[in-house]
C-alpha positions in Angstrom: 185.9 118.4 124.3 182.2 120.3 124.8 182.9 121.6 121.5 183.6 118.7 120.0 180.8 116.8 121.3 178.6 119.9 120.7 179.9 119.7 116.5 179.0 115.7 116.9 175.5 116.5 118.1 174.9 119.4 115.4 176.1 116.8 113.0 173.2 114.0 114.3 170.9 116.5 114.0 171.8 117.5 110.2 171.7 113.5 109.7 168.7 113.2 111.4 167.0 116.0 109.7 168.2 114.4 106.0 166.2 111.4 106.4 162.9 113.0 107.8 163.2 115.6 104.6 163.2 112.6 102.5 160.7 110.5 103.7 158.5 113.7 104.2 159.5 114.3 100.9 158.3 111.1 99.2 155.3 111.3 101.2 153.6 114.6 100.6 155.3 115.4 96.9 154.8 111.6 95.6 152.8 109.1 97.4 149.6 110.5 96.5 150.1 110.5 92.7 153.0 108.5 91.9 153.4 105.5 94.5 155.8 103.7 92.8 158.3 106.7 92.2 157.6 107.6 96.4 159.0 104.3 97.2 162.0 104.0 95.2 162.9 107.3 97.0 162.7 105.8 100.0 164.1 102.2 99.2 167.0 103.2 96.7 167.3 107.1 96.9 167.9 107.1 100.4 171.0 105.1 100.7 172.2 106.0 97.5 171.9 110.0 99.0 173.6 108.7 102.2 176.2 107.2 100.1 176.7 110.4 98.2 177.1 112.6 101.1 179.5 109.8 102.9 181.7 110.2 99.6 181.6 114.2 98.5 179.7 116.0 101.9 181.4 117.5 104.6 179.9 114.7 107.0 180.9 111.3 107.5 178.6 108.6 108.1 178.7 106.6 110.6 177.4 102.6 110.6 174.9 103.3 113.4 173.0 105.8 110.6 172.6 102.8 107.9 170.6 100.9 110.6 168.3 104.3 111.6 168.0 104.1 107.6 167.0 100.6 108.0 164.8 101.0 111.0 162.7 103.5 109.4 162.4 101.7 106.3 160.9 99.1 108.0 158.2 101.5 109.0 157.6 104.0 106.6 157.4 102.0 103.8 153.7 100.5 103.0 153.6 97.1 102.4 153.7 94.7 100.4 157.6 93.3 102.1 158.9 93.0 98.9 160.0 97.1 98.8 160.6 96.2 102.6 163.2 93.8 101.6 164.6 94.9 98.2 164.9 98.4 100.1 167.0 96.7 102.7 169.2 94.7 100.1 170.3 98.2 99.0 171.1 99.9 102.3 173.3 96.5 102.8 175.0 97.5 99.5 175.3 101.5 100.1 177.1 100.2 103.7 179.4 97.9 101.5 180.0 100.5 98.9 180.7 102.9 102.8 183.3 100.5 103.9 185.5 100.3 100.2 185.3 104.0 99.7 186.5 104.9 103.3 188.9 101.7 104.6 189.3 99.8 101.6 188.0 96.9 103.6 188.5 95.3 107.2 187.8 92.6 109.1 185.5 94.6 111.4 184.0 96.4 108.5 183.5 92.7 107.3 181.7 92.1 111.1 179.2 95.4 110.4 178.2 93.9 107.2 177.5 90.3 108.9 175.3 92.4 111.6 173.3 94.6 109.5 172.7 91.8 106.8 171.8 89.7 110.2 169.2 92.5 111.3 167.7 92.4 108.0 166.2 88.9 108.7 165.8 89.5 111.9 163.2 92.5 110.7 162.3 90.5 107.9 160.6 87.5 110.7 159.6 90.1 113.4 158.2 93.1 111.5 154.9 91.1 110.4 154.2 89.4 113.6 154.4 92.4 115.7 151.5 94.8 115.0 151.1 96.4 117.5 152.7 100.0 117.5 154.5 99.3 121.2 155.8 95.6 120.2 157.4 97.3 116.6 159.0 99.8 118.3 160.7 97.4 120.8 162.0 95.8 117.7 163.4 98.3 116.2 164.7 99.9 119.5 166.6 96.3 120.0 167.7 96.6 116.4 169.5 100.2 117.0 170.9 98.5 120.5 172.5 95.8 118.5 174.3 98.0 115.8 175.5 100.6 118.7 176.7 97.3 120.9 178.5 96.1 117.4 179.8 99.8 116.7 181.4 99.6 120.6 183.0 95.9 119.9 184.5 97.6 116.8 186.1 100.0 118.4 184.3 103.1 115.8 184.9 106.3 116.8 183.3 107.8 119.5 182.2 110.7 117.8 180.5 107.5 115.0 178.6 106.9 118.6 177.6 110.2 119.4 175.9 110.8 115.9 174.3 107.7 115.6 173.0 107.8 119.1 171.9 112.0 118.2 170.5 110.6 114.9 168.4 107.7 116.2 167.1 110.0 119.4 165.6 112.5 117.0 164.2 110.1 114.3 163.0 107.2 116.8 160.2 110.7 118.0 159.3 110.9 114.2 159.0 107.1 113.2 156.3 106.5 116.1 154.6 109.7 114.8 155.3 108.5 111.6 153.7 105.3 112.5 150.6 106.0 114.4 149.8 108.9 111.6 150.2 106.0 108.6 147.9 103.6 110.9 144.9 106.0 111.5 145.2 107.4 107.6 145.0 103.7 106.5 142.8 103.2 109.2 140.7 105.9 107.8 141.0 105.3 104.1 140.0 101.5 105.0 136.8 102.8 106.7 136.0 104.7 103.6 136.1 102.8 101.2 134.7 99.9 102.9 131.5 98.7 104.7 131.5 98.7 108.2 129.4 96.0 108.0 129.9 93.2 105.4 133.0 94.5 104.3 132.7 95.3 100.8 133.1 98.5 99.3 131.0 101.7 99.5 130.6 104.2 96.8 134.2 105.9 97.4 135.7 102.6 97.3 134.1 102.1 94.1 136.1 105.0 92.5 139.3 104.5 94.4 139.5 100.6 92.9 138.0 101.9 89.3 140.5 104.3 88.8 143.6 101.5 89.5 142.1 99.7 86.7 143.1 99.7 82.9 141.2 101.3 80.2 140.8 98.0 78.2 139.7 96.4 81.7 137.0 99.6 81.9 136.0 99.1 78.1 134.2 96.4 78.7 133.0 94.5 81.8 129.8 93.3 83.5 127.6 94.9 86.3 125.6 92.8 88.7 122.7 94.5 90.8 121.7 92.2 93.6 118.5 92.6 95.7 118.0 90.4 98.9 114.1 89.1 98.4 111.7 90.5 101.2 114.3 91.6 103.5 112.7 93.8 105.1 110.4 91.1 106.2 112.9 89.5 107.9 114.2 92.5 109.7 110.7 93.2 111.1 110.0 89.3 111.5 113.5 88.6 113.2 115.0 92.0 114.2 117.7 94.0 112.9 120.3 92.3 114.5 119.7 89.0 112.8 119.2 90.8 109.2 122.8 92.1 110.1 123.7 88.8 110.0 121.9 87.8 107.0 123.9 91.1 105.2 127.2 89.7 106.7 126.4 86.0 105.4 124.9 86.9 101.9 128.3 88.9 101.6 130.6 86.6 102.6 129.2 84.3 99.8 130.0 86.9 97.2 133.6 87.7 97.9 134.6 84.1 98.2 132.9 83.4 94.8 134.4 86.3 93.7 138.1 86.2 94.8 140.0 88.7 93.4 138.5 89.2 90.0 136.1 91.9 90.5 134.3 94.1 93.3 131.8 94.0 95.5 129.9 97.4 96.4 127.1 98.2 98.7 125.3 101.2 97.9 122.8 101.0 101.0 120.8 98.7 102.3 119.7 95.0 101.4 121.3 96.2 97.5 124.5 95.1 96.2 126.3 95.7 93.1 129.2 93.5 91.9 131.6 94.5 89.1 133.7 92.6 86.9 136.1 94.0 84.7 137.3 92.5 81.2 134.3 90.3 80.3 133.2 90.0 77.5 129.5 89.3 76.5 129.5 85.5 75.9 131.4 85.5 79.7 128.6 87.1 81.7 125.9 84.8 81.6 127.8 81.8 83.1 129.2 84.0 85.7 125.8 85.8 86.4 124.9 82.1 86.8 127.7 81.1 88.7 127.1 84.1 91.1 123.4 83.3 92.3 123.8 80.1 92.4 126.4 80.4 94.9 124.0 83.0 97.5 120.9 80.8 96.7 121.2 77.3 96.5 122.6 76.8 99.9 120.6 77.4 103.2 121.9 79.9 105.5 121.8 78.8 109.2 121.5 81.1 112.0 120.6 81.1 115.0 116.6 81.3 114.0 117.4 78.3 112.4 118.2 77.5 108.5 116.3 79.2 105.5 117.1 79.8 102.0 117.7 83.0 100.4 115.5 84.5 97.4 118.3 87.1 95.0 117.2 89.4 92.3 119.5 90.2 90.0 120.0 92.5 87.3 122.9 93.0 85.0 124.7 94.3 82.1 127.2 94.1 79.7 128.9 97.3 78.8 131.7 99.8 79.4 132.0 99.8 83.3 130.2 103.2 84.2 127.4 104.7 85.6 125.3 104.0 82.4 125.8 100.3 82.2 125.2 100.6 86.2 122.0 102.2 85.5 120.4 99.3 82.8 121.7 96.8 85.4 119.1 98.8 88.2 116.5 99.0 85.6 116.8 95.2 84.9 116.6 94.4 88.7 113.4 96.0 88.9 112.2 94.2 86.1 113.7 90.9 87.8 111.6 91.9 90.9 108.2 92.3 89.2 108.4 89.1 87.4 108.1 87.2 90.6 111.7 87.9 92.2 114.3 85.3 93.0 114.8 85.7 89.2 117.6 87.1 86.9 116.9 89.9 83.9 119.8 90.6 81.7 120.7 93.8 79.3 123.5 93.7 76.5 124.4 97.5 77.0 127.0 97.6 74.0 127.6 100.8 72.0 125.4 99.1 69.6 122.6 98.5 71.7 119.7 100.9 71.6 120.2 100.7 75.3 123.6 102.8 75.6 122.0 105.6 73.1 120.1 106.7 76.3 116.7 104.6 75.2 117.2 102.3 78.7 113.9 102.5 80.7 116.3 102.9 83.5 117.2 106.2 82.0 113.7 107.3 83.0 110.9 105.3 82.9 111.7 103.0 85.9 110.0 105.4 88.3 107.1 105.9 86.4 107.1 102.1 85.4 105.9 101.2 89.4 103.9 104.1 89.5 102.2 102.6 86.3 101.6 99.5 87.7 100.5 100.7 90.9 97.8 102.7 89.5 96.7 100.0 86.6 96.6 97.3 88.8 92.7 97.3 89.2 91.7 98.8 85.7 89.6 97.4 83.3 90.5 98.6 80.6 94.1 97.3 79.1 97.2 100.0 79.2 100.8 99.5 78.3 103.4 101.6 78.8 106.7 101.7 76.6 110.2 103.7 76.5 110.7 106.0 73.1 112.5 103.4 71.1 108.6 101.3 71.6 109.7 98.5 73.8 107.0 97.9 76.6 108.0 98.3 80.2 104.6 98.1 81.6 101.0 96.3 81.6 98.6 95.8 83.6 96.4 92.3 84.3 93.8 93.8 81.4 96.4 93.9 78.6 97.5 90.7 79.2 94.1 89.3 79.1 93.0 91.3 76.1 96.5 90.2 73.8 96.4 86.6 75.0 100.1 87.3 76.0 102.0 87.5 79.6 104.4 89.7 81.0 107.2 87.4 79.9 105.9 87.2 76.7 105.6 91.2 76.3 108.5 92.4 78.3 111.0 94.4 76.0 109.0 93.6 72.7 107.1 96.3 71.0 103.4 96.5 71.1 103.7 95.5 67.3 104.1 91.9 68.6 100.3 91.7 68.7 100.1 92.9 65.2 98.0 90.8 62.6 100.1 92.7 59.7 97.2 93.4 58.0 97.0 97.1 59.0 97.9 99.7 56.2 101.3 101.2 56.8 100.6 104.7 56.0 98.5 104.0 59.7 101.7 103.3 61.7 103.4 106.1 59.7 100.8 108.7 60.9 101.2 107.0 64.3 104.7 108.3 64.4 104.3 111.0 63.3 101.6 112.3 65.5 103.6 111.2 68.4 106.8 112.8 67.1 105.2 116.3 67.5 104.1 115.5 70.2 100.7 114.8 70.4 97.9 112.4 71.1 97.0 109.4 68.5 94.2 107.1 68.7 93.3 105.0 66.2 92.4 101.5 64.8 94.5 98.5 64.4 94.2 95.0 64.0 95.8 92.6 65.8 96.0 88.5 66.5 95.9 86.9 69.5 99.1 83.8 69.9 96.0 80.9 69.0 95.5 82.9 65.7 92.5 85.3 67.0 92.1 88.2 64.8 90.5 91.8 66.6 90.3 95.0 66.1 92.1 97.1 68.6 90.6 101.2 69.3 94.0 102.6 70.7 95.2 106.1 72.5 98.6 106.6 72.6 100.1 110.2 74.8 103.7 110.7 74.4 105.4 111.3 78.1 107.7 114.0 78.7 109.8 115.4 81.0 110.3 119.0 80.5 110.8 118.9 77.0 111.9 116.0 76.4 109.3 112.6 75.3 111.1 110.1 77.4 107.9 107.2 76.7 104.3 106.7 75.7 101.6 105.3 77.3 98.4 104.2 75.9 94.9 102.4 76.4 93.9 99.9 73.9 89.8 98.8 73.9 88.9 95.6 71.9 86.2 96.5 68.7 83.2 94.5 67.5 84.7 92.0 65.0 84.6 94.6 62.3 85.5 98.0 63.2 82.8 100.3 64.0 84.9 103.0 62.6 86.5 102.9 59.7 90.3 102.8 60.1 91.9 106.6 60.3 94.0 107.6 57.4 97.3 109.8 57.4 95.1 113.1 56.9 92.8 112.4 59.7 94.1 111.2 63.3 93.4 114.8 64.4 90.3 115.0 62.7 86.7 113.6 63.8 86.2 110.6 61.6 83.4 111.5 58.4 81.0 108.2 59.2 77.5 109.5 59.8 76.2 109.1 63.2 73.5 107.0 62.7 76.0 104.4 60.5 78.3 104.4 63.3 74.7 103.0 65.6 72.9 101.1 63.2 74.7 97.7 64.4 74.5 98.8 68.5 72.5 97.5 70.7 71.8 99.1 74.3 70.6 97.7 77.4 70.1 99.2 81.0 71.3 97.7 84.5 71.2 99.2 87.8 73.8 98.8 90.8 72.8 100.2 94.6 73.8 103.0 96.5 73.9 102.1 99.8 74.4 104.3 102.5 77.6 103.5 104.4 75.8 104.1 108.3 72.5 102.2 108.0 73.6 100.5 105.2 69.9 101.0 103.4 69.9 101.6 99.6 69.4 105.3 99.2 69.9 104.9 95.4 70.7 103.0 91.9 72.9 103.8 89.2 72.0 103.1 86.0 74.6 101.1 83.9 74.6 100.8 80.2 75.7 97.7 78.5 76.4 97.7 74.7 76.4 95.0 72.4 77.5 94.6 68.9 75.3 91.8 66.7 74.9 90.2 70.4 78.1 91.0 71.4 78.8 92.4 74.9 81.0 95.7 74.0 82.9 97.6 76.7 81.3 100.7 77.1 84.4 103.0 76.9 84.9 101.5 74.1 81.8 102.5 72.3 82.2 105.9 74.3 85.6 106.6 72.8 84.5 105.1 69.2 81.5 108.0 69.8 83.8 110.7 70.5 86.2 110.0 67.2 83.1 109.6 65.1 81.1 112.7 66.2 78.1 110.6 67.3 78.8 110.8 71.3 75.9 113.3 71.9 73.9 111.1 69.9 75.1 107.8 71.8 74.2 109.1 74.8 70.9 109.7 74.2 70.3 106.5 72.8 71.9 105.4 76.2 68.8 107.4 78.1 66.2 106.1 76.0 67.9 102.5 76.6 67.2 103.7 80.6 63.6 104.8 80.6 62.5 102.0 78.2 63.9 99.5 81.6 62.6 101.8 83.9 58.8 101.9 81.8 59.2 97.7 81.3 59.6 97.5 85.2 56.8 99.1 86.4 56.9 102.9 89.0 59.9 103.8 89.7 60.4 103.0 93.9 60.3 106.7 95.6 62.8 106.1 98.2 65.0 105.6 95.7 67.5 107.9 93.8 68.4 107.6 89.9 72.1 108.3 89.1 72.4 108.8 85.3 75.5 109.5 83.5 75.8 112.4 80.8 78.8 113.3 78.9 79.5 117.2 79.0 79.2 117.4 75.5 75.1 116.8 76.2 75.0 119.8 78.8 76.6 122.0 75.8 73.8 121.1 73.5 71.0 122.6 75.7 67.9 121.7 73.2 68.7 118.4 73.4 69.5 117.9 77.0 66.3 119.5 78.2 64.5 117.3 75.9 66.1 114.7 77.6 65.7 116.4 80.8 61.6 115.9 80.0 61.8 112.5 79.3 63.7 111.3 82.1 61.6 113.3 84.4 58.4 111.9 83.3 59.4 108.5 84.7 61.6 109.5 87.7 60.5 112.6 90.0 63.5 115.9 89.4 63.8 115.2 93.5 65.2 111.9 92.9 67.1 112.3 89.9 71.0 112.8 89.7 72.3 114.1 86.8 75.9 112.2 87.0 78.6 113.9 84.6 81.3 111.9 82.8 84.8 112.8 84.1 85.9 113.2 80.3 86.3 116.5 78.8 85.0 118.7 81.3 87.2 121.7 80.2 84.6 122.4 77.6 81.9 123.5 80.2 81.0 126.8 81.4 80.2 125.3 84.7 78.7 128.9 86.6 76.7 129.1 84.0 75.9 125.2 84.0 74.4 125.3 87.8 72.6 129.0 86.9 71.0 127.5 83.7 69.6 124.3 85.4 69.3 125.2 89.1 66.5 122.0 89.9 69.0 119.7 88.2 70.8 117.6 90.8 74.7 117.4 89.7 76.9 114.9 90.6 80.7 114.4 89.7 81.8 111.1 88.6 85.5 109.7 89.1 87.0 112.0 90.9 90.5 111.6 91.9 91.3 110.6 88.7 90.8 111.6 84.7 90.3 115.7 84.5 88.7 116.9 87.3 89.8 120.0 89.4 88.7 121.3 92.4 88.6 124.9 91.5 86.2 123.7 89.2 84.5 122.1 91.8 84.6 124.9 94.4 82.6 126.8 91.4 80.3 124.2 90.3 79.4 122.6 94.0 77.7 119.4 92.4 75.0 118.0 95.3 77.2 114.8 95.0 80.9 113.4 94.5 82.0 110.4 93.3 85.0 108.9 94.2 87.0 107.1 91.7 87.8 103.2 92.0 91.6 103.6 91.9 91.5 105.5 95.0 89.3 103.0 96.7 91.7 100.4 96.0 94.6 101.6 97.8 92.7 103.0 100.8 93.9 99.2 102.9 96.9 99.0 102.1 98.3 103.1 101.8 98.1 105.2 104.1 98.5 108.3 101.9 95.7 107.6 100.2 93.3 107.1 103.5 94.7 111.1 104.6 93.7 111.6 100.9 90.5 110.3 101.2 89.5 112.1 104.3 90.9 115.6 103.7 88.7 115.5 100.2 85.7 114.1 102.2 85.9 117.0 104.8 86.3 119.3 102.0 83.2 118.3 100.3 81.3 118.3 103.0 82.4 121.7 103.8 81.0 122.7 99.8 77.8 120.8 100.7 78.0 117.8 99.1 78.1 114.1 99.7 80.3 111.8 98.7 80.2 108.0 97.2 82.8 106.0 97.0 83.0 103.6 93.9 84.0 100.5 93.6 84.1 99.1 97.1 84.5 95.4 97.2 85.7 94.3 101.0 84.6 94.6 104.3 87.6 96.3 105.3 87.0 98.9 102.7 83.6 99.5 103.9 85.1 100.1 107.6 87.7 103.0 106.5 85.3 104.6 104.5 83.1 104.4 107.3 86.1 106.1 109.7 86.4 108.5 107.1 83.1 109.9 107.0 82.5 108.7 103.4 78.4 108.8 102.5 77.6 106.2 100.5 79.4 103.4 98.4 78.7 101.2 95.5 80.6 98.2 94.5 80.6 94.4 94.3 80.4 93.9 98.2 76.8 94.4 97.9 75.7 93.8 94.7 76.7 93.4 90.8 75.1 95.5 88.3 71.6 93.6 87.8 68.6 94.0 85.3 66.3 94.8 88.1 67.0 97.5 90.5 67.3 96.2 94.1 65.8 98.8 96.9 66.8 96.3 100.3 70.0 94.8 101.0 70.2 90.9 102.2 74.2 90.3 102.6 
């Protein structure tokens, strides 16, 4: 009897160990990479193996192992319920097929049939409404209870009982593992791929719901980038708690407009990014549409009260991948500097010079804030464009000087302002300068949108990135109505232009203001700078206009000297000059080269202005020309001061050589000191280190009190600039603010 019950145990076991091989089996060999194969293994092979080894193996099996089958079916298999319940339909059918092939059919057969088909239902209503791990295995506990109680009323064997009961002992171990194992791994997976906190899907999520799609879903689809307006104001304003909240609610709006048709992503932050496969490109706008409507046109309501929501978007049509993903980025940025709240769209087909890796998102978007950043106060106009032309950046002064705005000029080519009356050998030798990689400038005329023709003195610099020209930027000036210089041909954008230096005057006019230096402590005037203002047949000319026009024509040591006599001829018609006062005089290096005509104008300008007060002030353009050493041994009573530094060519080995008795610290430095606190360290680390050469520094360009106070905190000098008084006629020795 031991032995018997010993060879029924052994057998339980064997049973037992058949159905963990197989589910283990499906599991690690097929659910990873073929999910559908791993559960028609476990739905269909199972009983059909069980089946199989009733019929031809050298163990019978018993009822009570059909319902362990069941059990763990139940449990093991993932859902959807429809394998649940197809699965279940067959073990029915491999216990039908049991009964034929062993009794031919009985009435208590019959009664095992009723039960197990009974028990399906019975798992089919509970199995859902039970999650928890303790409630399911009651279930299925009570489920092997009722078929052992049904194998007793039946009268099965006793060694039926004995193997079912072996079976079910050592499997019920392996299905709560089983169970708890498959919870935390979807548990896991789940955490993964989703955001903790709004629910949508992170960057591994992304993949894992790209790669279940179809390749003609991938071919073509749209890409929405979605920035939450000035969020970070409301964290800060509000808290982080409440911006969580925000996050949850903006979210929530997307996945119920989106349903099931696409997916949501959240790279980081206040940014989201919403994919729709299959769309084609006269879908997208109306669902782009669709979209921000729905997370802006309603308020949210919290418990700060209720607000509306400003979205930038950005998207594009494409091949769903990380290309189209970066023109829809590129496009949100754009959306953002054209006031936010806004939508900026991109067509990235194959055919679009977009997808052939001309995007500005490929590389320019970086470089297109930095642009901005550092052209916001200039003057003088500058655009910046990608390689296939199309502008991605302007400041205020381009805009003024073509007549056109941002919208206007936004992905058009600079050509937009042509007046098609320049020769097209000019725009041939434009290109091709470029193309190897060097710098253009040149003559162009344009019109203005009310039908404005001007002339347009233009420096284009190709940008590149290691060796590769990824953009261009250039500086356009605005010429007298007919070009001082005549317009460059094919042979000569290298070349200084031919016209004679005095034709390239005759029609200029010069005339000499001064602005005050005022010492940033006392605030007393300690200086003035003299100012030249051009004109052209009564025109008022920009001087780096006329400057730049110099330097192509070959006249630029003769301009400035016409720009010194234009300053002693104010000085003489204004009487003494004041001696408290110091003169700052700008000189282009080119003048320091030619040392017969510098000391000549060294004479002159000394004869009305004592050598102790006067600053020799040198241009921060094309310094690398000047022996510098040799500058400060050949003049050592000439007081030197830098101009623009911070910006343009200088270096401060140069400096640490030269040690000019002043420095001058460029406007576009100035500007940011409020609001950057980069540039303040900035400031003050190049102000310590001037003072350690021995020189003083100016700051240029200062136009607010609050300027005036860090430059005060940062040990600054001097300053000129608008906050005490515009460039005037007459020179102005007290100030009266």
């Amino acid at each position: 009897m031991v032995v018997m019950l010993a060879q029924f145990v052994m057998d339980g076991v064997l049973i037992a160990g058949l159905l963990v091989g197989m589910w283990e089996w499906g599991d690690l060999l097929l659910f990873h990479h073929r999910i559908t194969a791993s559960r028609i293994l476990v739905a269909i092979g199972l009983p059909v193996l069980l089946v199989i080894v009733n019929r031809w193996g050298p163990i019978t099996i018993p009822f009570g192992i059909y319902v362990v089958a069941l059990v763990a079916l139940w449990t093991v298999m993932p859902h959807p319920s429809s394998w649940q319940v197809g699965g279940s339909l067959v073990i029915v059918g491999a216990v039908l097929v049991h009964d034929l092939v062993t009794t031919g059919g009985t009435l208590h057969k019959a009664i095992d049939l009723v039960v197990i088909f009974m028990l399906v239902l019975g798992l089919r209503w509970g199995a859902p409404r039970l999650t928890g791990l303790r409630r399911r295995m009651l279930l299925y506990g009570s489920v092997i209870g009722i078929a052992l109680i049904s194998m007793v009323a039946n009268h099965d064997a006793f060694s039926d009982l004995v193997i079912s009961l072996t079976a079910a002992g050592v499997t019920v171990s392996y299905i709560i593992g089983r169970a708890d194992r498959t919870h935390r791994w979807e548990h896991d997976i789940y955490r993964a791929e989703h955001d903790a906190l709004t629910g949508t899907l992170t960057r591994y999520g992304l993949e894992t719901w790209l790669s279940q799609l179809s390749a003609q879903d991938r071919a073509m689809g749209v890409v929405i980038a979605c920035d939450l307006d000035d969020f970070k104001w409301f964290n800060d304003t509000w808290g982080h708690e409440l911006g969580d909240q925000v996050l949850q609610a903006f979210a929530d709006r997307i996945l119920t407009e989106l349903r099931t048709q696409g997916a949501v992503v959240r790279p980081g932050g206040d940014e989201f990014t919403v994919w729709f496969p299959g769309i084609t490109p006269d879908q997208a706008p109306a669902i782009v549409e669709r979209l921000h409507r729905a997370v802006t046109e309603d308020p949210y309501t919290l418990a700060t009260g209720s607000f509306h929501l400003g979205v930038s978007i950005g998207w594009a049509v494409g091949e769903l991948s990380d290309d189209t993903v970066r023109v829809a980025d590129q496009n949100l940025l754009q959306a953002k500097r054209h006031g936010k709240n806004c939508i900026v769209a991109t067509f990235a087909t194959p055919q679009s010079p977009l997808a052939d890796g001309q995007a500005p998102a490929a590389h320019l978007g970086w470089l297109a804030d930095a642009a901005r950043a550092l052209w916001a106060q200039w003057s003088t106009a500058a655009v910046l464009t990608n390689t296939a032309g199309a502008i991605v950046a302007v400041n205020a002064a381009y805009e003024q000087l073509t007549g056109r705005t941002w919208n206007e000029l936004a992905a058009q080519k600079p050509g937009i302002n042509s007046a098609g009356e320049t020769p097209s050998h000019v725009y041939d030798a434009l290109w091709q300068t470029l193309e190897d990689g060097k710098t253009w400038q040149g003559h162009l005329k344009n019109r203005r949108p009310d039908g404005t023709p001007w002339w347009a003195y233009e420096t284009l610099v190709p940008i590149s990135i290691g060796s590769q020209v990824v953009g261009y930027w250039g500086i356009i000036q605005e010429c007298p109505t007919e070009s001082p210089v005549t317009v460059t041909s094919p042979t000569s954008c290298d070349a200084p232009e031919t016209s004679a230096a005095d034709d390239f005057l005759r029609h200029l006019t010069f005339n000499a203001v001064f602005q005050p230096v005022v010492d940033l402590q006392s605030e007393s005037v300690i200086g003035q700078e003299a100012l030249i203002r051009p004109q052209y047949h009564g025109r008022l000319l920009s001087p780096l206009t006329v400057f730049a026009d110099a330097q192509k024509a070959g006249a630029v040591v003769q301009l400035d000297r016409v720009c010194l006599q234009a300053i002693i001829r104010t000085i003489n018609a204004q009487g003494p000059w004041p001696r408290t006062q110091k003169l700052f005089v700008n000189v282009v290096s080119a003048t320091l080269k030619d040392q017969l005509t510098f000391r000549r104008d060294l004479q002159h300008l000394t004869a009305v202005v004592p050598p102790n007060q006067l600053v020799i002030e040198v241009a921060e353009r094309h310094v690398d020309a000047v022996d510098w050493e040799a500058l400060a041994q050949q003049y050592p009573d000439v007081i030197f001061a830098q101009d623009d530094v911070g910006t343009g060519e200088s270096d401060l080995a140069r400096l640490v050589r030269w040690r000019p008795a002043w420095i001058k610290i460029d406007i576009a430095l100035v500007n940011r000191i409020v609001d950057d606190n980069g540039t303040r360290t900035l400031l003050r680390v190049l102000t310590d280190w001037a003072h350690g050469l021995g020189s003083k520094v100016i700051a240029e360009g200062v136009e607010t009190e609050s300027q005036v106070m860090i430059l005060r905190e940062c040990q600054v000098d001097a300053g000129q600039g608008y906050f005490w008084a515009h460039p005037m006629p007459q020179w102005i020795t007290q100030m009266t603010r």
